[in-house]
C-alpha positions in Angstrom: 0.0 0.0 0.0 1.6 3.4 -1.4 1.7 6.5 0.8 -1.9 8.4 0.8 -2.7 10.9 -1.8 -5.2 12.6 0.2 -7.2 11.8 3.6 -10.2 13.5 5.5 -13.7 13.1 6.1 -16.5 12.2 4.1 -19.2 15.3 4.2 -21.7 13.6 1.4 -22.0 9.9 1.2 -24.4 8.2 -1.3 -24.9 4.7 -2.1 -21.7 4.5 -4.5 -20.1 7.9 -3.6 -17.9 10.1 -1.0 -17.5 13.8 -1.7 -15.3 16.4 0.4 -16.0 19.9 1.0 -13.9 21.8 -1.1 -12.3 19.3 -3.2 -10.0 20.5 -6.1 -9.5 17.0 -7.7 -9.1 17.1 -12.1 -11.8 15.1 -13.4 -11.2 11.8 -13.6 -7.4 12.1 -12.5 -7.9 8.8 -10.0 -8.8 6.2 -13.3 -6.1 8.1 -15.6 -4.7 4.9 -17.4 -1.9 3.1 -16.3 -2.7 4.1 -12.5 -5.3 2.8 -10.3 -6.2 4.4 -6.9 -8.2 3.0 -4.1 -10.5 4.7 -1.1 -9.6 2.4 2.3 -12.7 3.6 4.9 -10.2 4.6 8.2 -13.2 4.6 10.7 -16.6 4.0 11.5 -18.8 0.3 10.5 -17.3 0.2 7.5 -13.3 0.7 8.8 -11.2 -1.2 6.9 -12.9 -1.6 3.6 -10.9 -1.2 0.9 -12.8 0.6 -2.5 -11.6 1.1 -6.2 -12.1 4.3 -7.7 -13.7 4.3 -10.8 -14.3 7.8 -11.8 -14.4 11.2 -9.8 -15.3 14.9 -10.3 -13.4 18.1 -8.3 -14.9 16.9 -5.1 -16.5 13.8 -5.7 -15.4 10.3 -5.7 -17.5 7.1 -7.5 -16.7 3.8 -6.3 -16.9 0.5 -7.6 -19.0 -1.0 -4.1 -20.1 -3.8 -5.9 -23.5 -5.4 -4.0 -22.8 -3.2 -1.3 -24.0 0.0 -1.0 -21.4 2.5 1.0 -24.7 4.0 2.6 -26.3 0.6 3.5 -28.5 -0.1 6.3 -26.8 -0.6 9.8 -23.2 -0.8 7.8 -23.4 2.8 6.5 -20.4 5.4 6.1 -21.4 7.6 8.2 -21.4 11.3 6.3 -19.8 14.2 8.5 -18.0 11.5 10.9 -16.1 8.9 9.3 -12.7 9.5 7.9 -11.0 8.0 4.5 -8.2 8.1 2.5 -6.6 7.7 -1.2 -4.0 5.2 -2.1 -2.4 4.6 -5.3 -2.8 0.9 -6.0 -0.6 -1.5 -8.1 -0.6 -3.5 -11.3 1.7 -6.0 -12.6 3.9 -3.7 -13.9 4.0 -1.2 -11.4 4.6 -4.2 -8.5 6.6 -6.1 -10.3 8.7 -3.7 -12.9 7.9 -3.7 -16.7 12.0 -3.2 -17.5 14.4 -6.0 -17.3 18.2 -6.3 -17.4 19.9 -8.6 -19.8 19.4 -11.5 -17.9 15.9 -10.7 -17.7 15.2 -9.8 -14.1 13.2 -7.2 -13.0 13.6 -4.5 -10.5 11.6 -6.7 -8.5 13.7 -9.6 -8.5 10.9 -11.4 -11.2 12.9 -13.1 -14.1 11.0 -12.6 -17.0 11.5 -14.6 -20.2 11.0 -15.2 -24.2 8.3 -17.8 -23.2 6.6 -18.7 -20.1 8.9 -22.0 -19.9 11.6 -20.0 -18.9 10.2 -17.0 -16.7 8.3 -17.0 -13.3 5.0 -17.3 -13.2 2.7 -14.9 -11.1 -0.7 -16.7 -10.6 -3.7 -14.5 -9.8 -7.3 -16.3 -8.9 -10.2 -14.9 -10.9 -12.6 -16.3 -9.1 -13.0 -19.7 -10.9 -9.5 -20.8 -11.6 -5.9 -19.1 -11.6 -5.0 -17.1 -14.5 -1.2 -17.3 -14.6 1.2 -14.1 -16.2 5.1 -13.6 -17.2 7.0 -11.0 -18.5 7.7 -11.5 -22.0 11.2 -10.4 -22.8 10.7 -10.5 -26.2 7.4 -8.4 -26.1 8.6 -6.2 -23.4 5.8 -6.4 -20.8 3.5 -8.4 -19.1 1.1 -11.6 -20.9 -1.1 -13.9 -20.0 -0.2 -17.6 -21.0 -2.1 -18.8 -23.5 -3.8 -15.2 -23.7 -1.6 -14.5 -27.0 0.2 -10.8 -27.3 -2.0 -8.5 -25.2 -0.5 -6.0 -23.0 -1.4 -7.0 -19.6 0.8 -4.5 -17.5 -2.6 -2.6 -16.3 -3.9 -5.6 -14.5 -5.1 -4.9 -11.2 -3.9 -6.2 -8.3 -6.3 -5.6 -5.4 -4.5 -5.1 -2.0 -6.3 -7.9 -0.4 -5.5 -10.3 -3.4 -3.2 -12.9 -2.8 -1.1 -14.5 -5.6 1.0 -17.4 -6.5 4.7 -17.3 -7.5 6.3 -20.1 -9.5 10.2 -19.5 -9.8 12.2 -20.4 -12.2 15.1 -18.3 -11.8 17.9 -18.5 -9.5 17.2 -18.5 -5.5 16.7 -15.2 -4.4 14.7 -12.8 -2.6 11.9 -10.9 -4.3 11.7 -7.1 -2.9 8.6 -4.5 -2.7 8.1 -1.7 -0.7 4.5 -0.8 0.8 2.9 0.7 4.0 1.5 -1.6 6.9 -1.9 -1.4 7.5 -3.3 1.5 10.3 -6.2 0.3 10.9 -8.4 -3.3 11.2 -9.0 -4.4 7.6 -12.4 -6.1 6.4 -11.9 -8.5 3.8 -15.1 -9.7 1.5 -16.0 -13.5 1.2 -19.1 -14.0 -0.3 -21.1 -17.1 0.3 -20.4 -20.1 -2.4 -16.9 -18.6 -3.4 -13.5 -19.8 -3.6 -11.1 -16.3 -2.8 -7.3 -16.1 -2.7 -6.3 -13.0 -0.2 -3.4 -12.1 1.1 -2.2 -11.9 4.7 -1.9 -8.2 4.2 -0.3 -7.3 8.2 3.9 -7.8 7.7 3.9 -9.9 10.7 3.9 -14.0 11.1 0.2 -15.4 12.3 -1.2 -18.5 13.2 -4.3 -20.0 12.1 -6.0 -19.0 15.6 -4.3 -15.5 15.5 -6.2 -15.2 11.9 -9.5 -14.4 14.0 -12.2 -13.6 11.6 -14.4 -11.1 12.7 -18.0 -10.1 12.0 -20.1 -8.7 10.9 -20.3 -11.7 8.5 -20.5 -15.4 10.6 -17.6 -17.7 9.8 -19.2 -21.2 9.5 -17.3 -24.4 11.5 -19.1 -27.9 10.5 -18.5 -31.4 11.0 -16.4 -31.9 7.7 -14.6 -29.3 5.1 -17.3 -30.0 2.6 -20.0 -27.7 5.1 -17.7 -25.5 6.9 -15.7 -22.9 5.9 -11.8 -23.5 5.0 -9.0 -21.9 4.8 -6.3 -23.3 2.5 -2.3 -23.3 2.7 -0.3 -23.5 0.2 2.3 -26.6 0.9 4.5 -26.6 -2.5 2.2 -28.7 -4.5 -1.6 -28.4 -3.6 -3.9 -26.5 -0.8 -4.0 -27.9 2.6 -7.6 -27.3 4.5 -8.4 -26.8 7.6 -11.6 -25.6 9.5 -12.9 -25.5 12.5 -15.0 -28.4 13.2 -18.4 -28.4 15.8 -16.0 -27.8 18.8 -15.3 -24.8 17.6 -11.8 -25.8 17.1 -9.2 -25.4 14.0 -8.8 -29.3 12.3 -7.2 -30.3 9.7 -9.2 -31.5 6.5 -8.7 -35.7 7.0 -6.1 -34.5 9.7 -8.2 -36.0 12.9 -9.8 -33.7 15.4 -6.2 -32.4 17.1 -6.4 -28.4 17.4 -4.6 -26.7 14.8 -5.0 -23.2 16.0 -0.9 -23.1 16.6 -0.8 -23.9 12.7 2.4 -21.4 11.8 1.0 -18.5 9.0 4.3 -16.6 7.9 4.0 -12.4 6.6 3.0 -12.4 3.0 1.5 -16.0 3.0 -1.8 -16.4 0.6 -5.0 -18.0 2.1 -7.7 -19.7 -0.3 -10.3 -19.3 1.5 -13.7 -21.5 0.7 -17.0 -19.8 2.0 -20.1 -21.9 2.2 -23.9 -20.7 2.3 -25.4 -17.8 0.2 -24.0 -14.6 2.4 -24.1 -11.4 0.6 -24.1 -7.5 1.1 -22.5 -6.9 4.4 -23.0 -10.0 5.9 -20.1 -11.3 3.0 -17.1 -9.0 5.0 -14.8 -10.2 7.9 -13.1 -8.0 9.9 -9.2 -8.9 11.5 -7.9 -6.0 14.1 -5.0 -4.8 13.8 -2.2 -7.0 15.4 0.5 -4.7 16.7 0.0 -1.0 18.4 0.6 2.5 16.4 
């Protein structure tokens, strides 16, 4: 998360808009192409939520709130009170670079390549399946395998979006810079949807410290096929684990022995499978923030 643009409070809120009083914004400088810029909601019901901007006038903003109306009924941004900022997000190229040395590695540390074969792989889940990218050295920026020549340097990467990395370079480290989160985050998981998120605080958790909060209802079960799970990453395929009727974190065909102690390093990404039909507001979870300010 980049350095905020600008931050205040929200005098007018409607059901897809924030304005400020006295704003002296260009039109339409926050979807200029190339650059994407979020609202994150710093206090108040909706504290945490993270919005793109999709258009915006000298003192308006218009955000993309998909089923969930910034106004809504007992979750509601509350107009006078409630304070927000504006972050410049990131795309492929922008995270990751879009110029490469002559071995083809990025300032990022990404090795790029004249075919995906011979480049790492960034993996980004689309809702359905994962959708895999490289840097085409040849081209000189960013494709989609298997999605022919397009330019795909202006993808979006959502700051609660995790993503896979498949190396094929030599070992190394891969370096970004960002800001740490300042307040709780909220983190949308429909009902009947697979997500990949990001553990987006920079410090190691557990699966007991992950501590989803309301207002949505995490679901526990008897078996991974009704409850909720969250998936790790082990090299080769998801692990799942939920917490069964107990109340207590099991692993998927793992026996009933808690699994709360589970080790969650910085930076990890979670698929996270929510059952039942939960839209609106009742589709975010809430984490507090995990160290002091």
């Amino acid at each position: 998360m980049e350095l905020p643009f600008f931050a205040g409070y929200a005098s007018t809120v409607t059901s897809s808009s924030i304005s400020v009083t006295g704003g002296s914004w260009n039109p339409d400088q926050f979807v200029t192409s190339g650059k994407h810029y979020f609202v994150l909601i710093k206090s108040g019901l909706q504290a945490g939520r993270t919005l793109l901007i999709i258009g915006n006038t000298a003192d308006t903003l218009t955000l993309d709130v998909e089923d969930t109306n910034l106004n809504a009924a007992s979750f509601a941004v509350a107009a006078g009170a409630d304070t927000f900022e504006i972050f410049e997000g990131n795309n492929l190229g922008s995270l990751f670079g879009t110029i490469a040395d002559a071995n083809g590695i990025l300032s990022s540390g990404v090795k790029g390549g004249a075919t995906s074969t011979n480049a790492d792989a960034i993996q980004v889940h689309n809702g359905t399946a994962f959708v895999t990218y490289f840097f085409n050295t040849t081209l000189g920026y960013w494709v989609m395998v298997n999605g022919g020549t397009t330019n795909r340097n202006d993808l979006i990467l959502y700051p609660d979006e995790g993503m896979l990395i498949t190396r094929r370079g030599a070992a190394g480290n891969l370096t970004m810079f960002g800001r740490p989160p300042v307040t709780k985050l909220l983190t949308k998981l429909p009902g009947g949807s697979t997500n990949v998120v990001a553990v987006r605080f920079p410090v190691n958790t557990t699966l007991g410290g992950l501590s989803f909060g309301g207002p949505g209802t995490w679901l526990s079960g008897n078996s991974s096929s009704v409850a909720d799970t969250v998936g790790l990453w082990n090299g080769s395929k998801w692990v799942l684990y939920y917490k069964n009727t107990s109340n207590r974190w099991v692993k998927d065909h793992g026996g009933s022995g808690d699994q709360s102690a589970t080790a969650i390093p910085a930076g990890r990404a979670l698929q996270i499978i929510k059952r039942g039909t939960a839209v609106g507001s009742a589709s975010f979870f809430s984490q507090l923030l995990p160290y002091g300010l």
